[in-house]
KETI-557244 format. One line per 2 residues: number of its first residue (from 1); their letters; for each residue x, y, z of N, C-alpha, C, CB. Coordinates in steps of 0.02 Angstrom, whole numbers, padded with zeros to 5 digits. Atoms other than C-alpha are relative to their C-alpha. Glycine has a CB too. Layout:
<sites>
NUM> a> X/Y/Z/X/Y/Z/X/Y/Z/X/Y/Z | ...
</sites>
This chain:
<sites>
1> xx> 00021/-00070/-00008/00712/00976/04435/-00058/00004/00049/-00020/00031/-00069 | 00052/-00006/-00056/00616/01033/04591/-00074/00058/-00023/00049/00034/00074
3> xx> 00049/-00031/00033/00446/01115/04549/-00006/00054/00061/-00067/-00048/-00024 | 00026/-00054/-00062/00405/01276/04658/-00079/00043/-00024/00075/00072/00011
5> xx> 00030/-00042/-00009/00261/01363/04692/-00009/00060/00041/-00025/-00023/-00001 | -00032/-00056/-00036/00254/01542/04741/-00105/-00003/00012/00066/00081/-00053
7> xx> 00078/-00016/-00044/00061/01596/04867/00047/00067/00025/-00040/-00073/00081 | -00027/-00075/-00043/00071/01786/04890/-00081/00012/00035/00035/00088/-00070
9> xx> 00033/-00035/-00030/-00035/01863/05032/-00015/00056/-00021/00017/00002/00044 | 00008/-00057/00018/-00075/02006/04935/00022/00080/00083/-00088/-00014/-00034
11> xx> 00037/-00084/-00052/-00150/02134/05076/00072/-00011/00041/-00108/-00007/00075 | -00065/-00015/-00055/00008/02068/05209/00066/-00009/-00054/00005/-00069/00079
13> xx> -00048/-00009/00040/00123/02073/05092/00019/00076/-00023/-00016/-00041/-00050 | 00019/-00041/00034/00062/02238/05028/00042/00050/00074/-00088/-00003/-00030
15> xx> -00028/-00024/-00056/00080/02295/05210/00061/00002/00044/-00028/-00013/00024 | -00076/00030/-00035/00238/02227/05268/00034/00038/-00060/00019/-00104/00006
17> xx> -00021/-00049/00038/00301/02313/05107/-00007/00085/00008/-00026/-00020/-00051 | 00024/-00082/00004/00238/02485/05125/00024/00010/00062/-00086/00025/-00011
19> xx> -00033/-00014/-00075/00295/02481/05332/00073/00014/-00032/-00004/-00074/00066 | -00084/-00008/00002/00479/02448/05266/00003/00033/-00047/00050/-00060/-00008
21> xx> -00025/-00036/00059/00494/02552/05120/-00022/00063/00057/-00041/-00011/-00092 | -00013/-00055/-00048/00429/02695/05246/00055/-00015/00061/-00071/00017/00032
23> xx> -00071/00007/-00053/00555/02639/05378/00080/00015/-00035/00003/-00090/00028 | -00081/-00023/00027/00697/02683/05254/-00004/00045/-00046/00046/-00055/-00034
25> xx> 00032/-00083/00026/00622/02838/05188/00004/-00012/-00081/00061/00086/00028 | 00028/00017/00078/00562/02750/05007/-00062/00016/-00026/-00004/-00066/-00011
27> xx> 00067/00011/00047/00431/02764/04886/-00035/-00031/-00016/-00005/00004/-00037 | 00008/00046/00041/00313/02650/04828/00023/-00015/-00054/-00040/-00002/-00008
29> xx> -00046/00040/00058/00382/02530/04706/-00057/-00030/-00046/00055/-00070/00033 | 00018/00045/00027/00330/02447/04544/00010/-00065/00002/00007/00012/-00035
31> xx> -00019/00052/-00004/00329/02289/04557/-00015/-00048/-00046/-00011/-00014/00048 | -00005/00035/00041/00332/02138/04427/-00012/-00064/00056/00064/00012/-00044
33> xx> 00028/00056/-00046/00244/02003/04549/00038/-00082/-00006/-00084/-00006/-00023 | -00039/00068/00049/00288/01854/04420/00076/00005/00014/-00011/00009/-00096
35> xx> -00098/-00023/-00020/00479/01917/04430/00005/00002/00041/00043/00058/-00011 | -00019/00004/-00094/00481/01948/04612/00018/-00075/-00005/-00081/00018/00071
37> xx> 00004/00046/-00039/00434/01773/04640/00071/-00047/-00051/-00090/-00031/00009 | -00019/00041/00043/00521/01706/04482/00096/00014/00048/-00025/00028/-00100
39> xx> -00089/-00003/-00018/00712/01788/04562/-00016/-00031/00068/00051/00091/00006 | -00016/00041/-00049/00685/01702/04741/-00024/-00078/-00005/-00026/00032/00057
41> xx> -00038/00056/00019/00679/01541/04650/00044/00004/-00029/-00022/-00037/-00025 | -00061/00024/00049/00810/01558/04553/00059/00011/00064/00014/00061/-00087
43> xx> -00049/00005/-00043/00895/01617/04715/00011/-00016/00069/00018/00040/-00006 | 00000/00078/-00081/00843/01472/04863/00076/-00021/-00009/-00068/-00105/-00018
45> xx> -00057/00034/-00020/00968/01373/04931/-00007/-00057/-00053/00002/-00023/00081 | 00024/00053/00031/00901/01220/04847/-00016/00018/-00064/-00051/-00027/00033
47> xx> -00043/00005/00082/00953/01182/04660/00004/-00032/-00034/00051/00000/-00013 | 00042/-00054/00052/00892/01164/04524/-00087/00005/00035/-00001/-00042/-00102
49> xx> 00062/00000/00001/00711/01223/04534/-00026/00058/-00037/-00022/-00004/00062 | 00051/-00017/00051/00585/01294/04424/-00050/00033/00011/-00025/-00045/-00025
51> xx> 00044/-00004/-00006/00443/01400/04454/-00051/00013/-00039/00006/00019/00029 | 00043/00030/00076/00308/01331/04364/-00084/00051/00026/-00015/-00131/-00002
53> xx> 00083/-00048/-00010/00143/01439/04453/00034/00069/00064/-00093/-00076/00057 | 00024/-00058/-00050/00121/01595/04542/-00062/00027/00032/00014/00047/-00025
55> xx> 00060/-00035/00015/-00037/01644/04634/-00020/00044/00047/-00051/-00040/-00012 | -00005/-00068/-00022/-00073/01799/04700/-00092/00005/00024/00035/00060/-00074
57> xx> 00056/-00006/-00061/-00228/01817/04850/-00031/00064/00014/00031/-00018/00068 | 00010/-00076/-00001/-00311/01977/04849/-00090/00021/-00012/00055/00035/-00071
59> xx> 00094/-00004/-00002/-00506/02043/04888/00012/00049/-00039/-00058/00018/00077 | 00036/-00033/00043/-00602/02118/04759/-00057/00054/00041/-00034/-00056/-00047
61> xx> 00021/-00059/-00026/-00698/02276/04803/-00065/-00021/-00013/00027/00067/-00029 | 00083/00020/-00014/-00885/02239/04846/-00043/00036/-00063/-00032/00038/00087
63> xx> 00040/-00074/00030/-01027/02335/04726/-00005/00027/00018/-00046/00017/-00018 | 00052/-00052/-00024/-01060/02452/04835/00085/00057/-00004/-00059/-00023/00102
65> xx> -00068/-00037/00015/-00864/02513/04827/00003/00006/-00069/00066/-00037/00024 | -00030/-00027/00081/-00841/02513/04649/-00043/00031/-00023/00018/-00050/-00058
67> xx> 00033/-00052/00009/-00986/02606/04630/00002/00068/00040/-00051/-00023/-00001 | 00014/-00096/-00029/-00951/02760/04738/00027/00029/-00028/00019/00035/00066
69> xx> -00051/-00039/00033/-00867/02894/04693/00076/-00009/-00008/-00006/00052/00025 | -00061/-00002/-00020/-00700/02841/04753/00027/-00034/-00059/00013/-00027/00067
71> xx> -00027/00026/00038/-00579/02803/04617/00032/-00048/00017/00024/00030/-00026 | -00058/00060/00009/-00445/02682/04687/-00045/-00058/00029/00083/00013/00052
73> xx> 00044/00063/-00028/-00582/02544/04738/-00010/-00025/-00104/-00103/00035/00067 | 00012/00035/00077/-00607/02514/04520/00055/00027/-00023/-00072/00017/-00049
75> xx> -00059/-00005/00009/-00422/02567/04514/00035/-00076/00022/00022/00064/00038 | -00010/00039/-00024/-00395/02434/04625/-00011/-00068/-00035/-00022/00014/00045
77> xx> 00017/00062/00018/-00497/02295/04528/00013/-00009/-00059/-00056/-00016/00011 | -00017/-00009/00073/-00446/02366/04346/00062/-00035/00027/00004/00082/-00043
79> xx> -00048/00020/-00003/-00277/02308/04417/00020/-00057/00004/00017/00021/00026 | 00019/00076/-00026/-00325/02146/04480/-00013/-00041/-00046/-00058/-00007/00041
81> xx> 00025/00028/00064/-00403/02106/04311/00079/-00004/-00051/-00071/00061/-00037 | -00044/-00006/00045/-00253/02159/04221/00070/-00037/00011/00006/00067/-00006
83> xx> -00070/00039/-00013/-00139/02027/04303/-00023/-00068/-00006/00039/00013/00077 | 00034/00046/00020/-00263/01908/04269/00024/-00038/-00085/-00068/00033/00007
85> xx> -00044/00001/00075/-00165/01912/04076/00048/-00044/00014/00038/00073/-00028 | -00056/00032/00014/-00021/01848/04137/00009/-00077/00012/00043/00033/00033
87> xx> 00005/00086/00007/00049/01667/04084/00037/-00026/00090/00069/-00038/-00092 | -00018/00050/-00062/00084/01548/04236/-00010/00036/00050/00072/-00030/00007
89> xx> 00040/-00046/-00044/-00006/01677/04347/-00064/-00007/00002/00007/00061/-00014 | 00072/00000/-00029/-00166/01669/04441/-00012/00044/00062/-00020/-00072/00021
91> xx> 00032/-00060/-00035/-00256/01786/04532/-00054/-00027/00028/-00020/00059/-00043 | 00054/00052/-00057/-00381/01696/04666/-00040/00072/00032/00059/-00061/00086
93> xx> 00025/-00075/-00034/-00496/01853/04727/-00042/-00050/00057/-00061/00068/-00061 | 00039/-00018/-00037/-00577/01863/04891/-00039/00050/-00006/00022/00003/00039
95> xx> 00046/-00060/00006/-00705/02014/04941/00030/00047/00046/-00077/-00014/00017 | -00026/-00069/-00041/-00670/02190/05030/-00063/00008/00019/00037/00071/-00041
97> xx> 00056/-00034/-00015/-00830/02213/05121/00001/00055/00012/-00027/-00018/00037 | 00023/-00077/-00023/-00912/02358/05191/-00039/-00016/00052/-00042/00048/-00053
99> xx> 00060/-00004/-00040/-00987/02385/05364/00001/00058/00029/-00008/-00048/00048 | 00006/-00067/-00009/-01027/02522/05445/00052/00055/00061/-00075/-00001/00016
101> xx> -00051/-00029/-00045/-00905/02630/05571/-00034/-00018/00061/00018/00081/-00008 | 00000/00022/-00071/-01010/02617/05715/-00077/-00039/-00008/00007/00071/00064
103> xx> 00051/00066/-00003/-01157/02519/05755/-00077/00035/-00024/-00004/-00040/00096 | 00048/-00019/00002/-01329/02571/05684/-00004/00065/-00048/-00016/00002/00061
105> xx> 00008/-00036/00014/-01255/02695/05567/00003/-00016/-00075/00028/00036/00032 | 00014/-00001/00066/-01313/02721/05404/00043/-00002/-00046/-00028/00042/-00013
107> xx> -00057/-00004/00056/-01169/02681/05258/-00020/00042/-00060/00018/-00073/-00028 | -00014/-00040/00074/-01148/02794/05117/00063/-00026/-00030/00011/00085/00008
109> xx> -00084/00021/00034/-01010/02726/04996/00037/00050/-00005/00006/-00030/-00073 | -00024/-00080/00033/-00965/02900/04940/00007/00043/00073/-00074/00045/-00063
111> xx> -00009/-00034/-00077/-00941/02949/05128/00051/-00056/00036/-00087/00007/00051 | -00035/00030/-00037/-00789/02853/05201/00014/-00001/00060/00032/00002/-00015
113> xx> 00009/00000/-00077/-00816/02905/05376/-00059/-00048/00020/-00016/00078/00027 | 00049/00042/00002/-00972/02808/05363/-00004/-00081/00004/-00021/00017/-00048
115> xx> 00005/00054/00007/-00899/02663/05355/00086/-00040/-00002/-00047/-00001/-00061 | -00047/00023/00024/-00736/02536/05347/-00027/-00088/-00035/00055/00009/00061
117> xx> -00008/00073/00034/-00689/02371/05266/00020/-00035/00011/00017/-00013/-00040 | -00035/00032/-00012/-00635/02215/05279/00022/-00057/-00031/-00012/-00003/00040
119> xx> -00012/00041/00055/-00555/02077/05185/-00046/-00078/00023/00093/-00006/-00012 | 00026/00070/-00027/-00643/01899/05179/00025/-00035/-00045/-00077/-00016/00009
121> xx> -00010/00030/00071/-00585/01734/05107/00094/-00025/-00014/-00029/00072/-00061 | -00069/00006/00027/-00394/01752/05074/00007/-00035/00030/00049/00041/-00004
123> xx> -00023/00037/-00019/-00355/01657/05218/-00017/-00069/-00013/00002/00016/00044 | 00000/00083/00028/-00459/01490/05167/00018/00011/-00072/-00083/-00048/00006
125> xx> -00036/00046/00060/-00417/01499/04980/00048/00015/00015/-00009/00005/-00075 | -00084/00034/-00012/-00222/01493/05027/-00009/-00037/00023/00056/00023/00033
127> xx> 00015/00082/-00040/-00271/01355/05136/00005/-00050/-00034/-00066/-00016/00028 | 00040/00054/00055/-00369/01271/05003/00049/-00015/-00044/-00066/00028/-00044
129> xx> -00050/-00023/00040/-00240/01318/04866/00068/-00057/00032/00009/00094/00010 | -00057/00045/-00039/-00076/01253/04972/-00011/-00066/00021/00019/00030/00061
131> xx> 00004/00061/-00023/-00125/01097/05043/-00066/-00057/-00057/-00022/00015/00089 | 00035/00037/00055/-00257/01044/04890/00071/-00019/-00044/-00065/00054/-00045
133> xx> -00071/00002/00053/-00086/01071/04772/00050/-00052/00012/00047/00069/00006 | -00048/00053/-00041/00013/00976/04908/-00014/-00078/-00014/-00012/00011/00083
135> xx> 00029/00073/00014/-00086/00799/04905/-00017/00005/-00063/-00061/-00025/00043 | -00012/00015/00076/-00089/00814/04715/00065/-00026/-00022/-00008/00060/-00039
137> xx> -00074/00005/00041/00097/00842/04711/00017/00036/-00047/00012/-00055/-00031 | -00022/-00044/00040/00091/00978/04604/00061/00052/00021/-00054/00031/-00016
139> xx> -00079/-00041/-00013/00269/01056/04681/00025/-00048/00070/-00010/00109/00026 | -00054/00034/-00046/00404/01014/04777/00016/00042/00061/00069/-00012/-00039
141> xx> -00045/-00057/-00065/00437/01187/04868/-00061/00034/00007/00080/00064/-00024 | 00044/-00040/-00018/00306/01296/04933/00039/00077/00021/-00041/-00037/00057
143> xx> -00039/-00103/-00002/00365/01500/04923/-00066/00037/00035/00017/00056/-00114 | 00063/-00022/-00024/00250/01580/05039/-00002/00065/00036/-00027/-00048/00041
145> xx> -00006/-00089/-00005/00249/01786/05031/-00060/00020/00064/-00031/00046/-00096 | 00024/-00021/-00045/00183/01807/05193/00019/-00018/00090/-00055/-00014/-00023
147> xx> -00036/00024/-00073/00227/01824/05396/-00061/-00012/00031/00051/00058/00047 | 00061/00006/-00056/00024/01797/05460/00006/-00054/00021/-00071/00007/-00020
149> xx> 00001/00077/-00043/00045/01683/05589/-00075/-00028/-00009/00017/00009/00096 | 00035/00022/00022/-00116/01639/05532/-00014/-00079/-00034/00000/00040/-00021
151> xx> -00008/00059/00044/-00040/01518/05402/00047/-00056/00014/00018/00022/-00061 | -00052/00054/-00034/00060/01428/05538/-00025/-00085/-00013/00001/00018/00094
153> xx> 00005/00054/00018/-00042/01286/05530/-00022/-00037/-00055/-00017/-00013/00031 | -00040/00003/00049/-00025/01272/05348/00053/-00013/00002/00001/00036/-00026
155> xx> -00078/00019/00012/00145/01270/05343/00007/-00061/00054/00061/00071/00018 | -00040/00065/-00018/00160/01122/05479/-00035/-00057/-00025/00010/-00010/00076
157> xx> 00044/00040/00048/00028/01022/05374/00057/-00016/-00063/-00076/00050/-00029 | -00028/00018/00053/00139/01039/05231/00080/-00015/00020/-00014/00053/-00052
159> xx> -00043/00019/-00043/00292/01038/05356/-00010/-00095/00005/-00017/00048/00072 | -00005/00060/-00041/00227/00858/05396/-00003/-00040/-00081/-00072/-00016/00073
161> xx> -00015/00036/00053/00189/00800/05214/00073/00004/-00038/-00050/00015/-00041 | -00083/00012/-00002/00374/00823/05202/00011/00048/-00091/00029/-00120/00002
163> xx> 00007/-00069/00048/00348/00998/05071/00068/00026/00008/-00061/00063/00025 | -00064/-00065/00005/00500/01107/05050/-00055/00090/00021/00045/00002/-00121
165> xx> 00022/-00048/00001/00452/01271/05113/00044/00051/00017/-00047/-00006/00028 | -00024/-00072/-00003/00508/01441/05079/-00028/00053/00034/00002/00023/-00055
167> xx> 00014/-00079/-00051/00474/01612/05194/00008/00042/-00013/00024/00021/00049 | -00035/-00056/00018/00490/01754/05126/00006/00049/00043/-00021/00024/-00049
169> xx> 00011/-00038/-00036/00522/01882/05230/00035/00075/-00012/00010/-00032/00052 | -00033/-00095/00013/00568/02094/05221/00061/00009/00080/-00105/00091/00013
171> xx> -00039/-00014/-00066/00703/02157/05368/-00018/-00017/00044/00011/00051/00017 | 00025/00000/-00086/00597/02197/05505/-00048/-00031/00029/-00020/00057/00023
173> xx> 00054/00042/-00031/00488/02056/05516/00011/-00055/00046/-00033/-00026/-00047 | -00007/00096/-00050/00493/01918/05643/-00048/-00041/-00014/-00009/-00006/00094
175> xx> 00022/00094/-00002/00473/01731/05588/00016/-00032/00050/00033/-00050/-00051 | -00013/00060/-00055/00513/01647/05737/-00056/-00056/00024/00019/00036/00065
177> xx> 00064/00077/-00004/00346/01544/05758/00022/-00044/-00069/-00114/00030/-00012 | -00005/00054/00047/00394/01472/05592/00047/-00034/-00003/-00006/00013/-00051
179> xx> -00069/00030/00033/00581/01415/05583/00006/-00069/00030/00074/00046/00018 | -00016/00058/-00011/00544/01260/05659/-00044/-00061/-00061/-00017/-00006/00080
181> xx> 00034/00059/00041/00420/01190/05526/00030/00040/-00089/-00116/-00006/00020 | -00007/00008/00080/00497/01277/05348/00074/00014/00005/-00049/00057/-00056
183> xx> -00042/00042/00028/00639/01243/05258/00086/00053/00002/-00039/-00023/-00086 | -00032/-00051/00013/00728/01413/05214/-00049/00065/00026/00020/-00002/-00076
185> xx> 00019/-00072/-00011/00699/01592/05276/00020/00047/-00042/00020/00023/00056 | -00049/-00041/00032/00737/01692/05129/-00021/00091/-00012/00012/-00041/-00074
187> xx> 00005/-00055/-00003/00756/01874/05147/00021/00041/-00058/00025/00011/00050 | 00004/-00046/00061/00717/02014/05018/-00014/00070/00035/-00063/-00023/-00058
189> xx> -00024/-00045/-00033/00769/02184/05052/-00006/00074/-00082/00089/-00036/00039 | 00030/-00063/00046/00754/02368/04950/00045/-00044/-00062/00029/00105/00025
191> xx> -00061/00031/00058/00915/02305/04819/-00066/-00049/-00040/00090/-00063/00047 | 00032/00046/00013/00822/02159/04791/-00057/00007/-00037/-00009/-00024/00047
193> xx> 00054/-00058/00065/00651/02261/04720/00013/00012/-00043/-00017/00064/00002 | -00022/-00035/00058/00753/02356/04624/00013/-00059/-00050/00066/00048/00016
195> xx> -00015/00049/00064/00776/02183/04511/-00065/00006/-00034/00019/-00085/00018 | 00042/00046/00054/00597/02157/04469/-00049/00063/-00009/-00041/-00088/00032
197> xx> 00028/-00039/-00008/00532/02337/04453/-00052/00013/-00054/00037/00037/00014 | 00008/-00013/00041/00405/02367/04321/-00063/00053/-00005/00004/-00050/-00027
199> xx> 00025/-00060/-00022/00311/02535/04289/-00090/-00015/-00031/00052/00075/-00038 | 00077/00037/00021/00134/02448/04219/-00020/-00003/00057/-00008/-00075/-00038
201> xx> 00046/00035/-00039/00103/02356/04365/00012/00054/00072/00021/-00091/00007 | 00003/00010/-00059/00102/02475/04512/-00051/00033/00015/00049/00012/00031
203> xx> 00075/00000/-00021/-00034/02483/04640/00042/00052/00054/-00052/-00087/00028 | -00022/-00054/-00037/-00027/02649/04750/-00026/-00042/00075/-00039/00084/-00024
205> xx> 00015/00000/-00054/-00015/02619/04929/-00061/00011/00027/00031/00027/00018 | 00083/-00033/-00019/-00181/02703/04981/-00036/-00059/-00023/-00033/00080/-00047
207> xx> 00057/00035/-00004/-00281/02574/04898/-00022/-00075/00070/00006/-00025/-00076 | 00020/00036/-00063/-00280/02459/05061/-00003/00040/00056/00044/-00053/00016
209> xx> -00015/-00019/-00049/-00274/02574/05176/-00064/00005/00064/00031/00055/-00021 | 00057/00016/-00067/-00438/02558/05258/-00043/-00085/00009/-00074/00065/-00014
211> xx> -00001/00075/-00010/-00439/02362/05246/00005/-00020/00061/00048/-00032/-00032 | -00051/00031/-00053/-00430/02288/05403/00002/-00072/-00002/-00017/00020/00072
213> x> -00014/00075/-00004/-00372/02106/05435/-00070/-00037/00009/00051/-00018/00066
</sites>
């Protein structure tokens, strides 16, 4: 039995979702994270396998956000906490800073013109995460919910320790920097959602929306 681990990019994941569900005139979806990942092992190419962890990458909202007025910033982290419950699930937080819109200007939290955000972090713990897990040997397949070419050289690191790696990818995304170092490209599409839908866990669009990379 092959062991898999599933690494979701939260924020590009989040985004690459919300582009294609507006490209085919959808709604945000509930989603069941654990189940997502749990049906594209059960439906790789490669047979039998198991997925024994899930862990899910995602910044936490600074103090100075969860104290303003704005609700979906401690909407956002009540949610974050509350997936923190689940068994063979982990939740790895980064931070959502705050700086200011333009240079020299005074931030107000409670004034969003005043200011945007930005994520820090996600990209080294997946780093850390994937290739610490790897030279343990704790899995066989690597499932990796994200297209940031970012994590290219990741994947040929674990490409070279001779990893199984999975891609997940939505319609309209192009992998082509990757298909020479992972294993399978496996594509998930609206149908496909509709398996692991659940009405607890969903996070409204808007709460990333002034994140930038």
């Amino acid at each position: 039995m092959l062991k898999a681990m599933a690494f979701i990019d939260y924020q590009n994941f989040y985004y690459s979702t919300s582009n294609y569900l507006k490209s085919i005139n959808q709604s945000s979806l509930r989603l069941d994270y654990k189940d997502l990942c749990q049906q594209i092992v059960n439906n790789i190419s490669l047979q039998p396998a198991v997925l024994v962890k899930t862990y899910l990458f995602a910044a936490k909202p600074c103090d100075a956000l969860l104290n303003s007025c704005n609700p979906k910033y401690k909407n956002l982290n009540t949610w974050l906490k509350s997936l923190k419950n689940k068994p063979y699930f982990e939740v790895i937080e980064g931070t959502q800073q705050i700086r200011p819109s333009m240079k020299g200007q005074e931030i107000d939290p409670n004034d969003p013109s005043t200011y945007s955000t930005t994520e820090k972090e996600t990209d080294v713990n997946i780093a850390v995460q994937m290739v610490s897990k790897a030279y343990k040997n704790s899995y066989d397949i690597a499932v990796l919910l994200s297209n940031d070419t970012d994590y290219l050289p990741i994947v040929k690191t674990l490409h070279d320790l001779g990893k199984i790696i999975v891609l997940v990818k939505l319609p309209d995304q192009r992998v082509y920097k990757f298909e020479n170092y992972v294993d399978e490209i496996f594509q998930i599409d609206y149908s496909f959602f509709q398996r692991v839908l659940n009405n607890e866990e969903r996070l409204p669009f808007e709460c990333f929306e002034d994140i930038e990379g």
